[in-house]
C-alpha positions in Angstrom: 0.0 0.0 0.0 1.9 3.5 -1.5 0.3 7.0 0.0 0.6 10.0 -1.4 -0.2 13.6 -0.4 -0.9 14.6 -4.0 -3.0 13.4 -6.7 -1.4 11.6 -9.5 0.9 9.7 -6.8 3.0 13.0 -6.4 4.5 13.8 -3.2 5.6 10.1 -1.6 4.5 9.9 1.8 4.5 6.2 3.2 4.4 2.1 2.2 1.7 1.2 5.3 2.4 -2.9 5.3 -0.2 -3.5 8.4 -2.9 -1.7 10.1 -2.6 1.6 11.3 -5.2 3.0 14.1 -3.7 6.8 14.1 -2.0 8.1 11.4 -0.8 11.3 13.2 2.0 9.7 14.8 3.4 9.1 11.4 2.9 12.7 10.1 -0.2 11.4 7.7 -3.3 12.3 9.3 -5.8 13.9 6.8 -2.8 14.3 3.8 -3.5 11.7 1.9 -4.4 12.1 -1.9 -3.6 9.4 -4.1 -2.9 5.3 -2.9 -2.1 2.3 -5.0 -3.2 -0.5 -3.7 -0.7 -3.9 -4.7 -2.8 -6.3 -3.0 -5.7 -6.9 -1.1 -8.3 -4.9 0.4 -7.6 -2.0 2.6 -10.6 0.4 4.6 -9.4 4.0 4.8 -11.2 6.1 7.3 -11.9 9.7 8.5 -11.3 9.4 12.3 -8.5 7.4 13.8 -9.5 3.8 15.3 -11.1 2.9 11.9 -14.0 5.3 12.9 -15.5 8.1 11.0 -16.6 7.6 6.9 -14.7 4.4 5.3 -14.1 3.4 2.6 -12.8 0.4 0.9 -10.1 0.3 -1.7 -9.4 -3.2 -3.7 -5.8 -3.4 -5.7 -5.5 -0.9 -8.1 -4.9 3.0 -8.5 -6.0 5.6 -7.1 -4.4 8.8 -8.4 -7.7 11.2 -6.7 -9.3 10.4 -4.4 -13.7 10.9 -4.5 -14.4 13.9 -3.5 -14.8 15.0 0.4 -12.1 12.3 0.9 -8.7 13.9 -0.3 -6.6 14.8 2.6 -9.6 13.4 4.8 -7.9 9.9 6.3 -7.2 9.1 9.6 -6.4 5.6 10.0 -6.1 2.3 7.2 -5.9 -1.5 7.6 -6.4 -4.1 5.4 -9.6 -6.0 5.5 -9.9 -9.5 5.5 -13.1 -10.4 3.3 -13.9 -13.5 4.1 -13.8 -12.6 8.3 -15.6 -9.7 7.4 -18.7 -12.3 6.1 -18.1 -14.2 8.9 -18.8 -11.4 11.6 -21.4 -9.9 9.2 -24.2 -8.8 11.7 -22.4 -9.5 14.8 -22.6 -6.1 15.9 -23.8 -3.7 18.4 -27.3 -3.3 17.0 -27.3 -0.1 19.7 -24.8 1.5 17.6 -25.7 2.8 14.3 -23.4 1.7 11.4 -24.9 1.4 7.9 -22.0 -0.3 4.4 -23.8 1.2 1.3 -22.7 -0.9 -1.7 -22.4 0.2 -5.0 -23.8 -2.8 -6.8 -26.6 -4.8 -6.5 -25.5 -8.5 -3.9 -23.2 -6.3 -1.9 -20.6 -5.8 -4.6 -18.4 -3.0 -5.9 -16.8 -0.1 -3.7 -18.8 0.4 -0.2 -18.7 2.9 2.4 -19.2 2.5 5.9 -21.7 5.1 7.6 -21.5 5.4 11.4 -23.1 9.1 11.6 -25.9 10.8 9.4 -24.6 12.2 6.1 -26.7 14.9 4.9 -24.8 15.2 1.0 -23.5 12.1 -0.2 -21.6 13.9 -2.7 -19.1 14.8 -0.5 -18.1 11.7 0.4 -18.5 10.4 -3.4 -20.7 8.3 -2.7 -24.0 10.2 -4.2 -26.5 8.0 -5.9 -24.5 5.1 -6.1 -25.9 2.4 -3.6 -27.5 -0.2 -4.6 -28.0 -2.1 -2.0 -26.5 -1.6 1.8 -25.9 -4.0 5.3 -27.4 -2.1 8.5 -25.1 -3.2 11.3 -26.6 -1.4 14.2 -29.6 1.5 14.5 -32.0 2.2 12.0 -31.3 4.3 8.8 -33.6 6.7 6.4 -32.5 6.4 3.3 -33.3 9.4 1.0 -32.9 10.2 -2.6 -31.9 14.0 -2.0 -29.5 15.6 0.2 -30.7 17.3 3.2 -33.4 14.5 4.0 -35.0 15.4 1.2 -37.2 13.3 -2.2 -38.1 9.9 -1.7 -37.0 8.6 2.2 -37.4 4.8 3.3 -36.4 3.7 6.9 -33.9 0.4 7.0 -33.6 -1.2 10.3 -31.0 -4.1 11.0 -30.3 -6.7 8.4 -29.4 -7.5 4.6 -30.9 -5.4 1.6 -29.0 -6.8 -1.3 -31.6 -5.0 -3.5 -32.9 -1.6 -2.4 -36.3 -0.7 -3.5 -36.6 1.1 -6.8 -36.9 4.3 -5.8 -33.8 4.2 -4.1 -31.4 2.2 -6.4 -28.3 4.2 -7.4 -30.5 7.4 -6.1 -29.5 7.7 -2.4 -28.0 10.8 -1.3 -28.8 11.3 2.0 -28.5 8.7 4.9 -29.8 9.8 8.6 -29.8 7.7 11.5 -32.7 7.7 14.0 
């Protein structure tokens, strides 16, 4: 895993080869702009302790990130795929925590969601889910920003198919 604090992989900053709860101990909290990913999946997030937005990131390159995330990350460790199926719903239901999945079956990019987002733009995530796991809480949905359009409530469970008026439409996720 390459980071760097530029877009178009300018400005080298650090190879991470593990997980890394806190980035400002290494000098990288919120500065970084571009990754390539060699293998694997890693989960970048906003806060440190893998808190905050995340976002997944399969190999590949990145040279910008989407927007709202550039110079946004906290903390990154690679994900394992198959524990992550494994502990699927295993979670606090107290705590709110929505993964909105670009595709249809949980597949493609996905974001985690632990507080309301009023914009999904600027995360880059705006009408892109498809279908989403609620983890904890329940979740209004909505197809404009600001709790706005078409709003349907999700409680705790699977969707792997969100109702038509929601598919790649969502821009706006609240928690109750």
């Amino acid at each position: 895993m390459l980071l760097y604090d530029r877009r178009e992989f300018d400005g080298p900053l650090r190879t991470l080869h593990r997980e890394t709860p806190d980035f400002g101990p290494l000098g990288l909290n919120d500065a970084v702009a571009s990754i390539i990913v060699r293998r694997g999946t890693w989960q970048f997030c906003t806060d440190s302790s893998y808190r905050g937005e995340c976002r997944t990131y399969g190999p590949g390159r990145y040279p910008s990130l989407p927007t709202g995330q550039d110079d946004r990350y906290s903390s990154a460790r690679p994900v394992d795929s198959r524990r992550e199926e494994r502990t699927r719903g295993r979670h606090d239901e107290r705590v709110a925590r929505i993964r909105l999945f670009e595709f249809g079956q949980f597949g493609g990019r996905s974001i985690w969601l632990e507080t309301s987002a009023a914009d999904l733009e600027r995360i880059g995530f705006n009408d892109r889910a498809d279908s989403v796991i609620v983890e904890g809480g329940t979740w209004i949905l909505c197809s404009d920003a600001n709790r706005t359009g078409e709003c349907r409530a999700f409680g705790p469970g699977e969707y792997p198919a969100l109702p038509p008026e929601l598919r790649s439409r969502v821009s706006s996720a609240y928690t109750r």
